[in-house]
Structure formats: structure tokens, C-alpha cells
N, C-alpha and C positions, 0 to 999 in steps of 0.2 A: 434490558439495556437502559430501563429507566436510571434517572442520572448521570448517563455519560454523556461526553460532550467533545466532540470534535473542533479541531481547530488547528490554526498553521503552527506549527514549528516555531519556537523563539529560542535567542541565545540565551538566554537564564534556563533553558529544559536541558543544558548539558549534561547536570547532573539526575536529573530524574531519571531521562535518556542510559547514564549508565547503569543505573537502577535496574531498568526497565529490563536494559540485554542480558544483564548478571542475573536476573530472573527468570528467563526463557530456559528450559529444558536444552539439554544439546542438542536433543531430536529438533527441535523447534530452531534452534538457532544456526543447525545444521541445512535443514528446509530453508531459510531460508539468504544466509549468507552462504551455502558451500560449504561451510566449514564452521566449527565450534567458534563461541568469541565470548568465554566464561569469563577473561579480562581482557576488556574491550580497550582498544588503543584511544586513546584522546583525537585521532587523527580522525576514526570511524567517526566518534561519537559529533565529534563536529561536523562530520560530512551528512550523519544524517538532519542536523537541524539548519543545512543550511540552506538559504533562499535566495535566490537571483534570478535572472533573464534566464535564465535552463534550467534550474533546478527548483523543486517547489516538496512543503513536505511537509504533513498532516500530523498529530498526534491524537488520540483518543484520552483523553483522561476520564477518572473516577477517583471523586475527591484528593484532588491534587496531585495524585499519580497519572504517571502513561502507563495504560495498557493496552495500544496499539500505537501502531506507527506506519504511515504508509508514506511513500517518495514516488519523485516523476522527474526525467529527465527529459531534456528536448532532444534529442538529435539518433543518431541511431536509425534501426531499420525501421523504424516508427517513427511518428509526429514526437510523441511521447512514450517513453520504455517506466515502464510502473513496479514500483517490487513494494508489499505488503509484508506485515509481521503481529501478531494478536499473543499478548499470553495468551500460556498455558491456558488457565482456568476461563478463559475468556472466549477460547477456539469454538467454533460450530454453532455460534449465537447469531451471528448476521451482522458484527461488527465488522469484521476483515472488508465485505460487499459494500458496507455504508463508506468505509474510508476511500475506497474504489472509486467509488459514486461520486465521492464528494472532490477526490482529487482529478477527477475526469470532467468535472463540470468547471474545476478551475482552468483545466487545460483546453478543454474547447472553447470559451469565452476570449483563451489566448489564440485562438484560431487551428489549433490541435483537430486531424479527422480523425487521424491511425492512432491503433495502442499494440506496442508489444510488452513484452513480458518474459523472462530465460524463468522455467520451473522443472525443477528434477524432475526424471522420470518418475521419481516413488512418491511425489507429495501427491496423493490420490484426491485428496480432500481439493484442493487447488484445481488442480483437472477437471474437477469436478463442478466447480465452481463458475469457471473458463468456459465447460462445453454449457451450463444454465445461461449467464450472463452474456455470454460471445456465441452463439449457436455456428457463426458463418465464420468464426474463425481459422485460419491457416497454421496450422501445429506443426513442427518439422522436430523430427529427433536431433541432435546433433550432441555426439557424446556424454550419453547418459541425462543431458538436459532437452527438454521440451521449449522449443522456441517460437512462440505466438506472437500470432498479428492478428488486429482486429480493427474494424472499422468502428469507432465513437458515435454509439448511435443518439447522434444530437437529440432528436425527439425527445426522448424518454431521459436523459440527462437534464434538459433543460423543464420536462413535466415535473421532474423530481423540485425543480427548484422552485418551482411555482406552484406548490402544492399547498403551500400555504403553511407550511412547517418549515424552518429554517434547516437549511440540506447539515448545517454544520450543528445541530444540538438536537439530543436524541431524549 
């Protein structure tokens, strides 16, 4: 992961942003939108970079590309509802975790305890991920999707940031 570097979302990433999605596998962008988005509507692309009082929303770059992208919503059955996305070639490295991390620590400082998350039943990898990082989490099926609750374990969010290594540059 040496060289990559996390950080929020800006309106000048719209384009990289659509880059990014048009790059993703359908399996990938199926995982993680519901459905294929091989041309991404200008409405997505802007929803994903955008920032306000509810929404907050991380990108991963490597030399001036995104190749992750992680969002947080306020409201919902959670403090904060989280959805993550990593290319292809990028997947299973511990980037997906660190955008996690880092958009959990923006959102607890905002006063966030809970996290949910809607994940397919079939993204294994995710699940996977969910029962490491969330052990006591609450999983309910509900139409082919897995519906997590989790509680923000402040501790080890806030270790992360004081670790002495900036939680956003890897």
C-alpha cells in the first residue's frame, strides 16, 4: 500500500471518480452498488464526492488516481450507514479496512457510536471482513442483502489516530 494516500472526497474527483467506477469489474460494482454502473450517471458520480452535515466521503488515491472510495451517511438505522468500494487489482490488500477506519474516526469525532452497512449475501470477502472488525455485530438477512449494525469501538478508532502515523496517508 506504500504510496497510497487517503483523503476526503473533492468536487474536482468527479472525473477521476468516473474513472474509477468505469474500472471496477461488474462483479465489483455489482457488490457493491446492487447493480452494474459501467456508465455511471453524473447524478451517482456527484453523490459519491459529496460532503455535508450527513454525508462524508473518502477516496484512496495512487498517483493521482482513485482506487478506493469509501462514504457515510448520518441517519438511518445507524449513527452512521458506511458503504465501501476498492478496485479490482487493489481488493484483499487492507485498503477497503483503512478507508473504514478512517471514515469511522471522522464520524465518531462527529459524535457517531453505531455503524450499519446493507452487504449482499454473496460478497463473502465483506462478511468476512464485518465478523474480523465488528465481532459483536448484529447481521439480519433481509432480501438477499445482509443488514449490520455495529457499535464504533471508539477506543481502537481513536488508538488508530494517535498512533503516531497520520490515519489518512499510508
Amino acid at each position: 500500500m506504500l504510496g497510497t494516500q487517503i483523503r476526503p472526497a473533492r468536487p474536482d474527483d468527479e472525473e477521476r471518480i468516473g474513472r474509477f467506477l468505469r474500472g471496477l469489474s461488474l462483479q465489483t460494482q455489482t457488490l457493491r452498488f446492487f447493480t452494474g454502473v459501467s456508465r455511471p450517471a453524473a447524478s451517482l458520480v456527484r453523490a459519491l464526492i459529496a460532503l455535508d452535515e450527513r454525508r462524508d466521503a473518502l477516496v484512496a488515491t495512487l498517483d493521482g488516481e482513485i482506487i478506493g472510495h469509501a462514504m457515510s451517511y448520518r441517519g438511518g438505522a445507524a449513527d452512521v450507514e458506511v458503504a465501501v468500494v476498492v478496485t479490482d487489482q487493489w481488493q484483499g490488500l487492507g485498503l477497503g479496512p483503512r478507508l473504514i477506519d478512517a471514515l469511522l474516526l471522522r464520524a465518531a469525532v462527529r459524535g457517531a457510536t453505531t455503524v450499519g452497512a446493507d452487504v449482499l449475501g454473496e460478497n463473502r470477502r465483506v462478511l468476512r471482513m464485518i465478523r474480523r472488525q465488528w465481532p459483536d455485530a448484529v447481521m439480519k438477512v433481509v432480501s438477499g442483502s445482509v443488514e449490520v449494525t455495529a457499535m464504533i469501538d471508539q477506543a481502537s478508532v481513536f488508538a488508530e489516530y494517535r498512533s503516531g502515523a497520520s490515519p489518512l496517508t499510508m
